[in-house]
C-alpha positions as CSV (number, residue, x, y, z in Angstrom):
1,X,9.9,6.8,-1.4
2,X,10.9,10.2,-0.1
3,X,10.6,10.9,3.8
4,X,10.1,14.8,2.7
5,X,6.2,15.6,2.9
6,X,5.1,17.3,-0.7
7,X,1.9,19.4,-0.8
8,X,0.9,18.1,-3.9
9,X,-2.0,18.8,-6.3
10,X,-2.7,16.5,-8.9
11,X,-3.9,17.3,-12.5
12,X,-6.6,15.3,-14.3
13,X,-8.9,17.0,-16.3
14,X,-11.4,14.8,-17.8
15,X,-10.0,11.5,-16.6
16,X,-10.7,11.7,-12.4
17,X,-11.8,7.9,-12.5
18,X,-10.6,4.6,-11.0
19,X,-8.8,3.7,-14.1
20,X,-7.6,6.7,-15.7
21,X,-5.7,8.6,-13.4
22,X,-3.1,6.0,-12.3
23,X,-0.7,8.1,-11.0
24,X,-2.8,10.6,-9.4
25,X,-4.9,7.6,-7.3
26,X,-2.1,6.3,-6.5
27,X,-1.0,9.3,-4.6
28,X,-4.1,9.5,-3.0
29,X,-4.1,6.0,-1.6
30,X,-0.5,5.8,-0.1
31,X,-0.2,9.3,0.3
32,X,-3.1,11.0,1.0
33,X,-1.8,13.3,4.1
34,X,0.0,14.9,1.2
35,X,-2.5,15.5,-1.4
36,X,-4.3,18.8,-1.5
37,X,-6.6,18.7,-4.1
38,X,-7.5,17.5,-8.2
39,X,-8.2,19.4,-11.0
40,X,-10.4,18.1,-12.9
41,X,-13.2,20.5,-14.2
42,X,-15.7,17.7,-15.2
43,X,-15.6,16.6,-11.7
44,X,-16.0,20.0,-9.8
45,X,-17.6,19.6,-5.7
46,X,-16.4,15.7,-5.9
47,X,-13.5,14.5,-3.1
48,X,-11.6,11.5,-3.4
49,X,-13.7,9.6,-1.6
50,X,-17.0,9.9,-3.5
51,X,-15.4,8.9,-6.8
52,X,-12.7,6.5,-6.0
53,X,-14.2,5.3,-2.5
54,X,-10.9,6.3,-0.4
55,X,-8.9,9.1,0.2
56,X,-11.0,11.4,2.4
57,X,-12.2,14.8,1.8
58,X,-9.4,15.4,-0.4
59,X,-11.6,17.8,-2.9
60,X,-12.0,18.3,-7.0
61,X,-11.6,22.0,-8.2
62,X,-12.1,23.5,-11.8
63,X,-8.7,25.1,-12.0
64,X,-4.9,25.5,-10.1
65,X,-6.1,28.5,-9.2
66,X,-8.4,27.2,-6.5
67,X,-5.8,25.3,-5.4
68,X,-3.6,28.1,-4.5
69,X,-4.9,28.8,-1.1
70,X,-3.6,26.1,0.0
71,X,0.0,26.5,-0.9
72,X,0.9,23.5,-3.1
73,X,4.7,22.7,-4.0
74,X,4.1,19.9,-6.8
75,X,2.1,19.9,-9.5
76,X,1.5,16.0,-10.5
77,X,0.3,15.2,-14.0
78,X,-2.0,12.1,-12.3
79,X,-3.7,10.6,-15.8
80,X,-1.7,10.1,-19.2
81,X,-2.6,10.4,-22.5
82,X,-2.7,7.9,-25.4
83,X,0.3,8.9,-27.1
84,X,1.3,11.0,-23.8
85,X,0.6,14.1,-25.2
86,X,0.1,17.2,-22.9
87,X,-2.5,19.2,-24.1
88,X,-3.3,23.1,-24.3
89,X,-5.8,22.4,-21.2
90,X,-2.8,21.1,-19.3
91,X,-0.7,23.3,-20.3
92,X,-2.8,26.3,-18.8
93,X,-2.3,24.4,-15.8
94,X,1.4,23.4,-15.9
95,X,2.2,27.2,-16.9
96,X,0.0,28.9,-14.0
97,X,1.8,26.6,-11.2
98,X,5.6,26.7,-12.2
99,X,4.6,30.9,-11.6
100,X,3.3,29.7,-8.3
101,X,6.7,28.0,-8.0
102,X,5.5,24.3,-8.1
103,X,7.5,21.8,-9.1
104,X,6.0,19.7,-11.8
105,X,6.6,15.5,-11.7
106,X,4.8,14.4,-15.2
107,X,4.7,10.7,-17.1
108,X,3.8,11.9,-20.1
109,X,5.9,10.5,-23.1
110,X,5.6,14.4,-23.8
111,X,8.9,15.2,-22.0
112,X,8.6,18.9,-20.0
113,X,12.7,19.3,-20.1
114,X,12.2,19.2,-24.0
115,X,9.4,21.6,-24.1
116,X,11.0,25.2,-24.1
117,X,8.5,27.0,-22.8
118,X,7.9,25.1,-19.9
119,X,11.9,24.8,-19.5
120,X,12.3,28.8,-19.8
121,X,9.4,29.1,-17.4
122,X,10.6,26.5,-15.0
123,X,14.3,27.9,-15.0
124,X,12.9,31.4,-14.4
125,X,10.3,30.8,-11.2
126,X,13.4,28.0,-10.0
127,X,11.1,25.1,-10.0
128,X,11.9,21.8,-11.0
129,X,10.7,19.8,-13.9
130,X,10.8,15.9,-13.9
131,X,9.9,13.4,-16.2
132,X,9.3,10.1,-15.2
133,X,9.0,8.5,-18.8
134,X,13.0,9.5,-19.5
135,X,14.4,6.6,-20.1
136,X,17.8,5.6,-19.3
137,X,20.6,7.0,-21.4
138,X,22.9,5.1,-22.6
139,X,20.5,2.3,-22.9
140,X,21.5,-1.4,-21.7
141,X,21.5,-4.0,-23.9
142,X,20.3,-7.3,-23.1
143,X,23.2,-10.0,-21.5
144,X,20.7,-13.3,-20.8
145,X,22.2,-13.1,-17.8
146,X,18.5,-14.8,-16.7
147,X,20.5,-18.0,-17.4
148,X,22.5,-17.7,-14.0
149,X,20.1,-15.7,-12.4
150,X,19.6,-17.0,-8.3
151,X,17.2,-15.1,-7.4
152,X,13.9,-15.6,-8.3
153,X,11.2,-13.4,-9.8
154,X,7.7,-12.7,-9.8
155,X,6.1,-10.6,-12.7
156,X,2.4,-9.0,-12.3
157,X,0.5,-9.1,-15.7
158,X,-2.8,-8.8,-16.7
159,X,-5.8,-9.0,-19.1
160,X,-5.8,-5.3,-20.1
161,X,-4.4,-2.4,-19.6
162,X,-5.6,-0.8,-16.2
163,X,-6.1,-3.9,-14.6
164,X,-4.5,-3.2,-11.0
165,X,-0.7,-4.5,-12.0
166,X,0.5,-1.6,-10.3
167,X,-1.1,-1.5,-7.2
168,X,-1.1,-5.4,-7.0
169,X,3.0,-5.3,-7.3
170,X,3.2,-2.9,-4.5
171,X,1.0,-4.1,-2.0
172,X,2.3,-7.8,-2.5
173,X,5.8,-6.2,-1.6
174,X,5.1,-4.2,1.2
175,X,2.9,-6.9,2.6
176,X,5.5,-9.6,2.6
177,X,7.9,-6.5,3.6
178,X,5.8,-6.9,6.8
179,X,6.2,-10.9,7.1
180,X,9.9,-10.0,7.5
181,X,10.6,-11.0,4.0
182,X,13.4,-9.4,2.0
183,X,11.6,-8.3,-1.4
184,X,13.0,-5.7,-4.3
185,X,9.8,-3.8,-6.0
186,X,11.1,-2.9,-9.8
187,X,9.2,0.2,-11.3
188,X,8.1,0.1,-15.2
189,X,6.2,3.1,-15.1
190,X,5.6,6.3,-13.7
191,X,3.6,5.8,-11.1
192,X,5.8,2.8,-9.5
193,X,8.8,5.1,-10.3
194,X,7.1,7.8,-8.4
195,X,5.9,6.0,-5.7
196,X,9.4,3.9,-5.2
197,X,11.9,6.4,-6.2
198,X,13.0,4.3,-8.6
199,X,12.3,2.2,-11.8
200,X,12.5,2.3,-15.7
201,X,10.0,3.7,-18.3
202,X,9.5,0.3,-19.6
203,X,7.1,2.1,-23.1
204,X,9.5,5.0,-23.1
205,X,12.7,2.6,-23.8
206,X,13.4,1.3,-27.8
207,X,12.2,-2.0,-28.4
208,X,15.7,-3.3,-29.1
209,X,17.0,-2.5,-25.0
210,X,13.4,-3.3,-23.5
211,X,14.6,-6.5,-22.4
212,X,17.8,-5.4,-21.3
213,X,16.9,-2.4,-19.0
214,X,14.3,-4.8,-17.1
215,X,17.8,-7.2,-16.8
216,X,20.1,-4.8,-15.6
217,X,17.7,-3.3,-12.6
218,X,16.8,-7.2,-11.6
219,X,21.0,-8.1,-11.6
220,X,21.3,-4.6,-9.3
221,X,18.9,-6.3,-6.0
222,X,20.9,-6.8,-3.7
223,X,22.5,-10.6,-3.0
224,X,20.2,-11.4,-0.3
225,X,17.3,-10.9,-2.2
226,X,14.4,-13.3,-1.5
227,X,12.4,-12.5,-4.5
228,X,12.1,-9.5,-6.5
229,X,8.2,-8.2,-7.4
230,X,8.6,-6.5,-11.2
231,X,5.5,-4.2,-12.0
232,X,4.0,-5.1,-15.2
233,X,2.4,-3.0,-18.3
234,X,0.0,-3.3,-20.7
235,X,-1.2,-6.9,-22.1
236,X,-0.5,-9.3,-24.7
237,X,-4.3,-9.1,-26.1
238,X,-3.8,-5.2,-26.2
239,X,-3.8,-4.2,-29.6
240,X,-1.8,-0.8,-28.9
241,X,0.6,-2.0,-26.0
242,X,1.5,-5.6,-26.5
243,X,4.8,-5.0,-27.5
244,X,5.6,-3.3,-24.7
245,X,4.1,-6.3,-22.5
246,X,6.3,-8.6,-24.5
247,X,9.7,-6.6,-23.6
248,X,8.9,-6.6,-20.2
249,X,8.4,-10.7,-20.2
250,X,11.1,-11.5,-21.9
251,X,13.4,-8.9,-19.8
252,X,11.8,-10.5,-16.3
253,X,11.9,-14.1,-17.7
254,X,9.8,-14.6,-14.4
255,X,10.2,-17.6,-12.6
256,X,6.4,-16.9,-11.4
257,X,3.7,-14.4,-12.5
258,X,0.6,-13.2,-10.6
259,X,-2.6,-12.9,-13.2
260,X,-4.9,-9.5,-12.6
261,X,-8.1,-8.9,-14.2
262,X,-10.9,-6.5,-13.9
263,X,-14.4,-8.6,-14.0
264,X,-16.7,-5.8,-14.4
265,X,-15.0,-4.8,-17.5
266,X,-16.3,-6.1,-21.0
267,X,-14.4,-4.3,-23.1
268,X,-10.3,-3.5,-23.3
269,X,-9.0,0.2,-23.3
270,X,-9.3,0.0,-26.6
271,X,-13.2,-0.6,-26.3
272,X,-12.0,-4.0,-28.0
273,X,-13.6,-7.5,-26.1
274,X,-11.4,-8.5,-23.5
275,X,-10.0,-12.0,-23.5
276,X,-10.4,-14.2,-20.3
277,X,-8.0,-14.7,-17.8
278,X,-7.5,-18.5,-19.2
279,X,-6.2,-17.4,-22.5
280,X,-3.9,-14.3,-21.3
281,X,-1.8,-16.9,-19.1
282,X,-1.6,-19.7,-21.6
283,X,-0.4,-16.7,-24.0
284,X,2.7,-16.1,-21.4
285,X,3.4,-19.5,-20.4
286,X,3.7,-20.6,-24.5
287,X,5.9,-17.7,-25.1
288,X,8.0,-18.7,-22.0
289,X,8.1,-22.0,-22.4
290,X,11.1,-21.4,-25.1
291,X,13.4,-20.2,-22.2
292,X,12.2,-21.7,-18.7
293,X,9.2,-23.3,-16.9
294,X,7.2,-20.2,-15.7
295,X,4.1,-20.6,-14.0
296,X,1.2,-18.6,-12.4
297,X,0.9,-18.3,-8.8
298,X,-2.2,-16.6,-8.1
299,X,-4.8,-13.8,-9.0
300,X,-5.6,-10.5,-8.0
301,X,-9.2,-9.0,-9.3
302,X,-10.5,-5.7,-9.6
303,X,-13.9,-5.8,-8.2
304,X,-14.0,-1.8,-7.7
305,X,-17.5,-2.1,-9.7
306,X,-18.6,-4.9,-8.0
307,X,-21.0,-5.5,-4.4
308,X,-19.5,-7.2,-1.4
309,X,-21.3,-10.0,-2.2
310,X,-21.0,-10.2,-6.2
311,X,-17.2,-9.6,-5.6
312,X,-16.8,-13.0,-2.9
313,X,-18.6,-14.5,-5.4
314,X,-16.4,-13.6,-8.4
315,X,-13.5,-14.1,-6.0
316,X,-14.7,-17.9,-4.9
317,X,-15.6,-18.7,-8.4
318,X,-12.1,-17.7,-10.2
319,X,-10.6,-19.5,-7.8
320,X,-12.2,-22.7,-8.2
321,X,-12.1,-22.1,-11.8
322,X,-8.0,-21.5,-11.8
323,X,-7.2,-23.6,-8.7
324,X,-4.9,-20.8,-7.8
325,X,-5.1,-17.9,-4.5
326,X,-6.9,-15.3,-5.3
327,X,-8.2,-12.4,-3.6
328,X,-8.7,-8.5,-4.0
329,X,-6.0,-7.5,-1.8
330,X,-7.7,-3.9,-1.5
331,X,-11.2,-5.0,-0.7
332,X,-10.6,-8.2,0.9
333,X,-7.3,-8.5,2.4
334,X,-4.4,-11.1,1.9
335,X,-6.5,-14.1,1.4
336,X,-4.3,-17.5,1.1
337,X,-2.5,-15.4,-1.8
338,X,-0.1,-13.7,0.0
339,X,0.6,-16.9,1.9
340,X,1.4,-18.3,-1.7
341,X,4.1,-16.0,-2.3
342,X,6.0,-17.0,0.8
343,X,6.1,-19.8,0.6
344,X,8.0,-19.4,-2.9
345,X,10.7,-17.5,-0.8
């Protein structure tokens, strides 16, 4: 991550929740001092804190151009699209700050360098335009280079879409960071390439190199690597976004995986039921079971939804269900599962 402080404002219209705007909330909880505001004009006279229950004061305006006061230098696209399509209503927004001379950091598969508006507009006012979802170019092919691989690896998955993969991947590096412990994060999408600098659009790549891009960045950690934390996407009981889940297994071929689940949540992002936690990790361990002995280490809930007390309670219960750690590292701390992990290392 970037020592350079951005002043960045972050664009959500109609999806300023804790489950849409991804990228944006992530932001806002590891970098709030930098965060000047969201747009989202369904949420107008909210802050940060009222709707997500962290981040301050940070407020919700109707339009960049009640942002502007302020002086922002980034635009952020925080929420994504199905498809990753940028809308007209974006696009007022995108248009207005590149003439404020913002640069603009977006994941939507909806790639601002191939837009030529926004590219004319952005060369013009000398602002920069990146896309997060580029994927690499030329692609790599897989090796099964797995097969020798000394290092091992921990993949975050989940039930759905959503689900806290993201966030669960990068506190469980920075906190064994902390221990001492020398961890590689991996990206797969835009907000953990944002947030880390570095990464690969795991949905953006063709099917065919999915597997291979994941196995290249895991061979690049350095040799004294303890363990390297690879952020997951999707799920396998998501009817849209499976395949991509599937790539990103069988590039990992994770020697461990850490289960996350939201419990307050009866339906997928598809508004399809949700499986249970029991059935998404027997689906990963049969489809590794080809190729090596995976196993799960521990579980991270979601319990944003949830009181104190219902949460403990879904937290004790899951646990005694799964006879695995489990916590929510946000709400609740490390529990025993970030002792777990080290003692993997």
């Amino acid at each position: 991550m970037s020592k350079f402080k951005n002043k960045f404002i972050i664009l959500c219209h109609g999806a300023f929740n804790y489950v849409k705007n991804k990228t944006g909330n992530m932001l806002i909880r590891y970098r709030p001092d930098e965060v000047l505001g969201i747009i989202d004009n369904t949420k107008v006279g909210e802050t940060a804190q009222t709707e997500l229950g962290y981040g301050g004061n940070i407020p919700v305006v109707r339009n960049f151009d009640e942002c502007i006061f302020n002086k922002p230098d980034t635009l952020v696209i925080g929420s994504a699209s199905q498809g990753g399509f940028i809308t007209d209503e974006f696009r007022t927004e995108i248009v207005k700050a590149i003439k404020f001379g913002c640069n603009i950091i977006s994941g939507m598969h909806h790639f601002l360098n191939d837009d030529k508006e926004i590219r004319d507009l952005a060369k013009k006012y000398n602002v920069s335009l990146t896309d997060l979802r580029k994927p690499p170019d030329p692609p790599n092919f897989p090796k099964g280079s797995w097969r020798n691989r000394q290092i091992p690896v921990l993949l975050i998955v989940g039930t759905d879409c959503d689900s806290g993969k993201m966030t669960t991947a990068w506190e469980v590096a920075e906190r064994l960071k902390d221990r001492g412990n020398k961890v590689e994060f991996i990206g797969t999408g835009q907000t953990g390439i944002l947030l880390s600098g570095s990464g690969v659009p795991i949905d953006a790549v063709k099917a065919d190199f999915m597997a291979g891009e994941i196995e290249q960045l895991i061979d690049a950690v350095p040799d004294d690597t303890e363990l390297v934390i690879v952020e997951g996407q999707g799920s396998l009981t998501n009817q849209y976004y499976a395949g991509v889940t599937l790539g990103l297994l069988h590039g990992a071929m994770p020697d461990y995986m850490l289960m996350t689940h939201d419990p307050g949540r009866p339906l997928d992002v598809t508004d399809y039921p949700m499986s249970s936690m029991g059935e998404v990790m027997n689906l990963h361990l049969d489809l590794m079971r080809n190729f090596k002995q995976s196993k799960f280490v521990g579980i991270n809930l979601l319990t944003v939804t949830f009181t104190k007390d219902e949460a403990l309670s879904e937290i004790n219960k899951v646990q005694s269900q799964y006879g695995i750690a489990t916590t929510d590292l946000i709400r609740f701390g490390d529990g025993e599962l970030i002792n777990t992990l080290a003692d993997l290392i």
